[in-house]
N, CA, C and O atoms as CSV, one atom per row, in Angstrom:
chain,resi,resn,atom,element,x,y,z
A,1,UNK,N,N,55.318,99.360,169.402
A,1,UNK,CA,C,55.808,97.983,169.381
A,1,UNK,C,C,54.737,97.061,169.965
A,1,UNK,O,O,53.974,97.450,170.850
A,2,UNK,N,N,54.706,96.018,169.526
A,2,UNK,CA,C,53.596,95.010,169.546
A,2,UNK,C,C,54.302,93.986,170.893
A,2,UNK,O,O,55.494,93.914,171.192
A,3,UNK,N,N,53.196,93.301,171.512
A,3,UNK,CA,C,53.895,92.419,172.338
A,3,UNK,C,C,54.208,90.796,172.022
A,3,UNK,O,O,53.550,89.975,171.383
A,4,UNK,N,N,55.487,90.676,172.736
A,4,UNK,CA,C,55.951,89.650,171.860
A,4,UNK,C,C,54.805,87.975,171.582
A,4,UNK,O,O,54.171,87.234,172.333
A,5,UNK,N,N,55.037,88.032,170.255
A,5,UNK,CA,C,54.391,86.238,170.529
A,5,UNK,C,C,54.593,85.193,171.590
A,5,UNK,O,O,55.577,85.148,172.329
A,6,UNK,N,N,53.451,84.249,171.606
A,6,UNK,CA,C,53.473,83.601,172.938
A,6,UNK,C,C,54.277,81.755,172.063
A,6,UNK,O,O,53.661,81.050,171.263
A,7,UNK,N,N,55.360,81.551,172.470
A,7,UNK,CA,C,55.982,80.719,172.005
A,7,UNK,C,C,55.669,79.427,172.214
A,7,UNK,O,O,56.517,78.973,172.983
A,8,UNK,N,N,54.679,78.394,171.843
A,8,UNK,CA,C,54.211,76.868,172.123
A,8,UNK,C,C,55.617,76.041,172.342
A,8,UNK,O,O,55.795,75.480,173.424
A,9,UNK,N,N,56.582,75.973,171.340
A,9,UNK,CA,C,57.402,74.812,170.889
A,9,UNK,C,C,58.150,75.353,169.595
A,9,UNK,O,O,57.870,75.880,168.519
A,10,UNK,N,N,59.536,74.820,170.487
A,10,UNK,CA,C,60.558,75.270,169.065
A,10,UNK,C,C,61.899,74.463,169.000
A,10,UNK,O,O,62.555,74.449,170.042
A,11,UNK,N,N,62.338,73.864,168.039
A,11,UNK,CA,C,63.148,73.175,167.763
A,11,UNK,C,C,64.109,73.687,166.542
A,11,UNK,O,O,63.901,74.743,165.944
A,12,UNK,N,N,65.127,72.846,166.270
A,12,UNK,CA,C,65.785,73.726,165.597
A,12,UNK,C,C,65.514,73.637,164.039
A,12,UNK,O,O,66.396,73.898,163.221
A,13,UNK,N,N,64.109,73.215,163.654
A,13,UNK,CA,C,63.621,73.078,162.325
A,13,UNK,C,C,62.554,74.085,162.264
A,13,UNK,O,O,62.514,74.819,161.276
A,14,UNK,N,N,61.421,74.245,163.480
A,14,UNK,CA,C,60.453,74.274,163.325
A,14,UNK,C,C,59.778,75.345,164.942
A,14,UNK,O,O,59.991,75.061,166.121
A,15,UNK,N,N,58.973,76.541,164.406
A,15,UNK,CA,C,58.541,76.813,165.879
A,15,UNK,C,C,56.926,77.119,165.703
A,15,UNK,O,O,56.268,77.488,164.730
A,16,UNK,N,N,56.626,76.851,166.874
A,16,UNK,CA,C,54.308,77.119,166.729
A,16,UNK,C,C,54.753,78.188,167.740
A,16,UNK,O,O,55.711,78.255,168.512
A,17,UNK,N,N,53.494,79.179,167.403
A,17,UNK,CA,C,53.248,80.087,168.213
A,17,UNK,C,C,51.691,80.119,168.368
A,17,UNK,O,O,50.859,79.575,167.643
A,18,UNK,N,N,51.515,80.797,169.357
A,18,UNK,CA,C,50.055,80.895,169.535
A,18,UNK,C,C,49.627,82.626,168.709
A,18,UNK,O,O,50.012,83.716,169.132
A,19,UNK,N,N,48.757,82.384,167.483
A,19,UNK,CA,C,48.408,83.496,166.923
A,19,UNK,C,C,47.140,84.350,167.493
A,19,UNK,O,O,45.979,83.947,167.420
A,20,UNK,N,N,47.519,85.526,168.041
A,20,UNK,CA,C,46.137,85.876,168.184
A,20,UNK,C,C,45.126,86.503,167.177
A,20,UNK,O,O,45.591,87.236,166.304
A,21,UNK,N,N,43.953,86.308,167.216
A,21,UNK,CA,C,43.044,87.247,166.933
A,21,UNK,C,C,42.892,88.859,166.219
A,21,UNK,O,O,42.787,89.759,167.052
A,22,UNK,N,N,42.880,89.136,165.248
A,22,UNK,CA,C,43.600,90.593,164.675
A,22,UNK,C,C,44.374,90.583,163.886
A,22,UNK,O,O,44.339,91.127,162.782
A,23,UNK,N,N,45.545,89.672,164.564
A,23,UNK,CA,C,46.715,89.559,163.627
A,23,UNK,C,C,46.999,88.507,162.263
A,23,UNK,O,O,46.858,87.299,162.454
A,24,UNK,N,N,47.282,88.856,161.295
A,24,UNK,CA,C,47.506,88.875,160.110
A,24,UNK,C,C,48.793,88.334,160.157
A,24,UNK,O,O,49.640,88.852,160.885
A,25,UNK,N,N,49.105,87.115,159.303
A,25,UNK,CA,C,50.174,86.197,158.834
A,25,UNK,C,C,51.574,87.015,158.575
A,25,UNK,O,O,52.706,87.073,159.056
A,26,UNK,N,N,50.703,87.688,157.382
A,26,UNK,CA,C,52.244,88.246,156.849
A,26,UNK,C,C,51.530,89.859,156.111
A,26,UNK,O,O,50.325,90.089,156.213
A,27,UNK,N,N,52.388,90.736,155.477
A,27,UNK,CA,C,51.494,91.897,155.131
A,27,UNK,C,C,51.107,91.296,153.736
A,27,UNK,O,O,51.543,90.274,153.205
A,28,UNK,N,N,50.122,92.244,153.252
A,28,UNK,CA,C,49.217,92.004,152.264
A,28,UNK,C,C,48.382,93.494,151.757
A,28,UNK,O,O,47.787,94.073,152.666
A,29,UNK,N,N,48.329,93.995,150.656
A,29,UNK,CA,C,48.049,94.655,150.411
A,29,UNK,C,C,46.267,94.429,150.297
A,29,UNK,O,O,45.578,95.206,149.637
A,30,UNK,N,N,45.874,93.631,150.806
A,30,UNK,CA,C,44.280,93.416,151.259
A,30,UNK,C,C,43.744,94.295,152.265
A,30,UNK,O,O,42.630,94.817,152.311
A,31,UNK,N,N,45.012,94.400,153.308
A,31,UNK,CA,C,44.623,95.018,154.532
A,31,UNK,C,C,45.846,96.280,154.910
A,31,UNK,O,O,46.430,96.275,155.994
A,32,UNK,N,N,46.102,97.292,153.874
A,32,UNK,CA,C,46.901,97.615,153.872
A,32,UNK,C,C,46.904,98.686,155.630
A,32,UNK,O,O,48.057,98.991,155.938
A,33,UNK,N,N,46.142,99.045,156.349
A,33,UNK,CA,C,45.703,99.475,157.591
A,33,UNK,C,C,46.255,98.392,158.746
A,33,UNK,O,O,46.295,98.675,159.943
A,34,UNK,N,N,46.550,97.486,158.353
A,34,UNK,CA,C,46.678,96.741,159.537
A,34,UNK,C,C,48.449,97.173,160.200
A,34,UNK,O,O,49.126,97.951,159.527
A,35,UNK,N,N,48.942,96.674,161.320
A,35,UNK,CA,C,50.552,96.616,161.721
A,35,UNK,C,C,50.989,95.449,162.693
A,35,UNK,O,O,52.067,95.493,163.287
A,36,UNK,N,N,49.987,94.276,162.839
A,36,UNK,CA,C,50.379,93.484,163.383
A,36,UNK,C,C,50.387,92.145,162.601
A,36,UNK,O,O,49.373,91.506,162.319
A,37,UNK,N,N,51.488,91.847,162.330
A,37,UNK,CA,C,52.193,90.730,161.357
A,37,UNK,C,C,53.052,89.865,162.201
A,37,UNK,O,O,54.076,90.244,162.770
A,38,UNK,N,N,52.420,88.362,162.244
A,38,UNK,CA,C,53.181,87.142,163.011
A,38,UNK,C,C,54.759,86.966,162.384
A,38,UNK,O,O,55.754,86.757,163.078
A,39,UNK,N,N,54.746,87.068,161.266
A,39,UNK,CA,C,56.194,86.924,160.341
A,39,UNK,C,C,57.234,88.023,160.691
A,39,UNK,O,O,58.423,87.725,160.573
A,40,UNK,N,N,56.915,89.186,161.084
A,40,UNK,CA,C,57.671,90.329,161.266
A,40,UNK,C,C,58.099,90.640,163.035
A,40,UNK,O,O,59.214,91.019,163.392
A,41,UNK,N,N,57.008,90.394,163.910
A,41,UNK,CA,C,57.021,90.085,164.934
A,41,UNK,C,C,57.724,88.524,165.212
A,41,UNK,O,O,58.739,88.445,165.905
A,42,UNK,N,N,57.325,87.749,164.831
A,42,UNK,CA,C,58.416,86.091,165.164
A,42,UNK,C,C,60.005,86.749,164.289
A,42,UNK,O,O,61.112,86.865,164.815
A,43,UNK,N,N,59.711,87.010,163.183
A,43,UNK,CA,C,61.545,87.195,163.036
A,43,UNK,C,C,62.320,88.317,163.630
A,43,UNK,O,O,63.540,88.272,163.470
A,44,UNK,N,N,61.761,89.419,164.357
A,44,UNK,CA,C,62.188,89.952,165.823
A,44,UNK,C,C,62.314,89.803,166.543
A,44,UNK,O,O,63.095,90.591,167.075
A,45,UNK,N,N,61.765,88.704,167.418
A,45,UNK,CA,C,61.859,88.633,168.550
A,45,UNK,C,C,62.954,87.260,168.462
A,45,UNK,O,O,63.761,87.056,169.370
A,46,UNK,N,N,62.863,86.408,167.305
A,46,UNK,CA,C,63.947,85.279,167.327
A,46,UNK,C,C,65.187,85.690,166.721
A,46,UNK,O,O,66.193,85.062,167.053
A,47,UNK,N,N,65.310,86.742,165.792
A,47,UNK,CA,C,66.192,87.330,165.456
A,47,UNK,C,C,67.111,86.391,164.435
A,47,UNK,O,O,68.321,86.191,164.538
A,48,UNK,N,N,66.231,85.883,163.444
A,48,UNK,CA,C,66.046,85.363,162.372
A,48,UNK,C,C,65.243,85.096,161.648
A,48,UNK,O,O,64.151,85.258,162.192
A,49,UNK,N,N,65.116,84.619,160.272
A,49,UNK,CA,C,64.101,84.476,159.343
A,49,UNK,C,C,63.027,83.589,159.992
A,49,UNK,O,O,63.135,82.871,160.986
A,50,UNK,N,N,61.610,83.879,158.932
A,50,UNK,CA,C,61.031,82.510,159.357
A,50,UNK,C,C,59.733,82.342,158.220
A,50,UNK,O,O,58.837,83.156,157.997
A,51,UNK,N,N,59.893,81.396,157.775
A,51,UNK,CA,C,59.127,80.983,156.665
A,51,UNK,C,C,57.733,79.939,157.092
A,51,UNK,O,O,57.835,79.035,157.921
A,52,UNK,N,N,56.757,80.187,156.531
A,52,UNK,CA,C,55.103,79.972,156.957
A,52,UNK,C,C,54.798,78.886,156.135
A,52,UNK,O,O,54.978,78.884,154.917
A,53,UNK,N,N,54.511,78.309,156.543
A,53,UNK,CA,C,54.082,76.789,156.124
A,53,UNK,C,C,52.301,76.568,155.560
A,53,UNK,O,O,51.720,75.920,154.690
A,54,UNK,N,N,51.946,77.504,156.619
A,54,UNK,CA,C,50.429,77.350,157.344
A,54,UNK,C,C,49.985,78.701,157.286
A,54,UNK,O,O,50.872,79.541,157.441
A,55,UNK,N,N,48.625,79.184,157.067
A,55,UNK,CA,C,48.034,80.535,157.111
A,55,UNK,C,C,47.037,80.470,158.359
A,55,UNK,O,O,46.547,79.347,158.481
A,56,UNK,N,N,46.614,81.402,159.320
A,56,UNK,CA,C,45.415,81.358,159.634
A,56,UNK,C,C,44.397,82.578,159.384
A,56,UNK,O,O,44.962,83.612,159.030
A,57,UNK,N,N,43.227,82.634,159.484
A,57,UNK,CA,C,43.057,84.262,158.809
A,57,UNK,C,C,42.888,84.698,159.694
A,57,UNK,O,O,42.635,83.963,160.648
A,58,UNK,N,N,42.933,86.208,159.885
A,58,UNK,CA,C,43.180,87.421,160.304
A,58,UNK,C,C,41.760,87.287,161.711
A,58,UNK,O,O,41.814,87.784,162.836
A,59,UNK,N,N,41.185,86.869,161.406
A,59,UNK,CA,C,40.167,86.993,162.669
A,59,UNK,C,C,40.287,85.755,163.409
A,59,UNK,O,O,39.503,85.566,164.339
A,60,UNK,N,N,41.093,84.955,163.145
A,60,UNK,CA,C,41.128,83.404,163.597
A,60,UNK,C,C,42.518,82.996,165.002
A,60,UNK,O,O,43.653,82.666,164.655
A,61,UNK,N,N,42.192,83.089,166.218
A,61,UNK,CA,C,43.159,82.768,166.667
A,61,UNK,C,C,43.364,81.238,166.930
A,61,UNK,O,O,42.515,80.385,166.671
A,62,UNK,N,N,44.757,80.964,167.549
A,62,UNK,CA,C,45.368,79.300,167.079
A,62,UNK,C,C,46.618,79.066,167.317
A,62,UNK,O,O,47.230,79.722,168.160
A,63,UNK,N,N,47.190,78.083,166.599
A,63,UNK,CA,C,48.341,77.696,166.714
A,63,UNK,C,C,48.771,77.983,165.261
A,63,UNK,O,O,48.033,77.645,164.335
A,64,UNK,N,N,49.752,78.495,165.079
A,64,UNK,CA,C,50.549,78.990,163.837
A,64,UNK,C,C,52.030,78.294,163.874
A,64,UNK,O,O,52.911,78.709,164.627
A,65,UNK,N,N,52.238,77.014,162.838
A,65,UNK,CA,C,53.765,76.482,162.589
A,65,UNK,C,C,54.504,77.600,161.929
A,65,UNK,O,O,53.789,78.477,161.445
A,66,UNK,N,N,55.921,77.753,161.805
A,66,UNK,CA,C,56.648,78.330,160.866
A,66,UNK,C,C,57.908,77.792,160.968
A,66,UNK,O,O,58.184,77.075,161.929
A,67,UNK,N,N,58.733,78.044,160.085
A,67,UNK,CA,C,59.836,76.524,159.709
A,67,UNK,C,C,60.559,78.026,160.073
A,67,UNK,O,O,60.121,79.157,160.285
A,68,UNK,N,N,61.947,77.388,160.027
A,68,UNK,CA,C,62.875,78.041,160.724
A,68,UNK,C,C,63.982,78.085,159.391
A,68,UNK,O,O,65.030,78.719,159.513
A,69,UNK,N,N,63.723,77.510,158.385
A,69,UNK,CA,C,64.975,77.277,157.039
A,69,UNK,C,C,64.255,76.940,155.868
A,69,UNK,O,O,63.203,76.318,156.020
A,70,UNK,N,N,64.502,77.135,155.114
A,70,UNK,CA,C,63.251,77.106,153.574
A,70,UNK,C,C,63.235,75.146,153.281
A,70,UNK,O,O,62.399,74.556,152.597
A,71,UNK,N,N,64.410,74.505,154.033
A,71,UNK,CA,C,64.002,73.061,153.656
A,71,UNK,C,C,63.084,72.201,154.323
A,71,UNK,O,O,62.610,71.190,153.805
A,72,UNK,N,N,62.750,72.740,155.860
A,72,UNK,CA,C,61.385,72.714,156.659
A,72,UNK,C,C,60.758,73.385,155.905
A,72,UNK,O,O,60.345,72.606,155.045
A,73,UNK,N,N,60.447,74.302,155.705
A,73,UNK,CA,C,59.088,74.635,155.223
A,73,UNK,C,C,58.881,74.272,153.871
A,73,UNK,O,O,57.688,74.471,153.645
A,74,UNK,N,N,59.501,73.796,152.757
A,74,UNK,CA,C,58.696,72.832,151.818
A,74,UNK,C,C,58.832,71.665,152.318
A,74,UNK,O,O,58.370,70.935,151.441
A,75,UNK,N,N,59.170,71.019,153.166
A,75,UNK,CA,C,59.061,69.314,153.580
A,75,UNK,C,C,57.397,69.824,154.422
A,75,UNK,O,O,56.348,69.204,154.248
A,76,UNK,N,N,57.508,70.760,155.092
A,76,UNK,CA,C,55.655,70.902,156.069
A,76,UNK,C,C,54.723,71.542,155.094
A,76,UNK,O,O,53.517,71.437,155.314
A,77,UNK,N,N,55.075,72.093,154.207
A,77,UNK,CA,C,53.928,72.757,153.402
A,77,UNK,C,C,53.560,71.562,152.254
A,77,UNK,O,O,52.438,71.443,151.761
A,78,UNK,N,N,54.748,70.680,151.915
A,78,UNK,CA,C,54.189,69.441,151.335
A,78,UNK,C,C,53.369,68.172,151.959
A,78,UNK,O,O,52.677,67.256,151.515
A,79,UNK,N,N,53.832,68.631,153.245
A,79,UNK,CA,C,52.973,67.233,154.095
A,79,UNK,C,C,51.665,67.834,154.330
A,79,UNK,O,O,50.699,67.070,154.357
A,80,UNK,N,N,51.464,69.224,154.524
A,80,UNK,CA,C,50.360,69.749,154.954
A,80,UNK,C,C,49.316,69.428,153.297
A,80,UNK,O,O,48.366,68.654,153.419
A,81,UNK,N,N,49.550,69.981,152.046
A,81,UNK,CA,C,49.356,69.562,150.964
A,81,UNK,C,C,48.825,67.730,150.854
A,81,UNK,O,O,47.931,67.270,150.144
A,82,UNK,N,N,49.423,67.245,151.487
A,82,UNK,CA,C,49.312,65.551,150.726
A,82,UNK,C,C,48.541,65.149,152.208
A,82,UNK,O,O,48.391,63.938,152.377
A,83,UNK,N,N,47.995,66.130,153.392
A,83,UNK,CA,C,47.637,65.577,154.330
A,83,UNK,C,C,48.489,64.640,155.197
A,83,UNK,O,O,48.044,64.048,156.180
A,84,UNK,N,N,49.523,64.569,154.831
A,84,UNK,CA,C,50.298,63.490,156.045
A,84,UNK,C,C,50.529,64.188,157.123
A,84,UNK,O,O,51.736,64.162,157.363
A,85,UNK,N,N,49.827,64.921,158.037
A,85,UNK,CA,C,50.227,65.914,159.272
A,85,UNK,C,C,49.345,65.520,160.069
A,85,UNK,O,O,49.262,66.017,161.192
């Protein structure tokens, strides 16, 4: 078991986590070796879904948004798209 994500800010639309370094968004058959996934780890430890707005890559640590309901995350993946963020 992986240790839990470090939680920035969470509301009831929307939560950032701090991504580390290593870890990989979501799985992907690119890196089929890897086992640390922000999407699988955040919807464990919140103990609900959570849909990605935002990617960072796999060697990149940061701040990672993820919407909490599929109508946040196309309202942020469209603002992120048209730049209004």
């Amino acid at each position: 078991m992986h240790p839990p994500l470090h939680i920035l800010w969470r509301d009831e639309h929307l939560v950032a986590v701090y991504k580390p370094a290593g870890w990989l968004v979501h799985r992907t058959g690119l890196d089929a070796g890897e086992t640390r996934f922000v999407m699988q780890t955040l919807r464990d430890q919140l103990g609900q879904h959570v849909f990605p707005v935002h990617r960072l890559d796999k060697g990149t640590c940061g701040v990672l948004v993820m919407a909490l309901h599929s109508d946040a995350a196309r309202a942020l993946s469209q603002a992120f798209e048209h730049g209004a963020t």
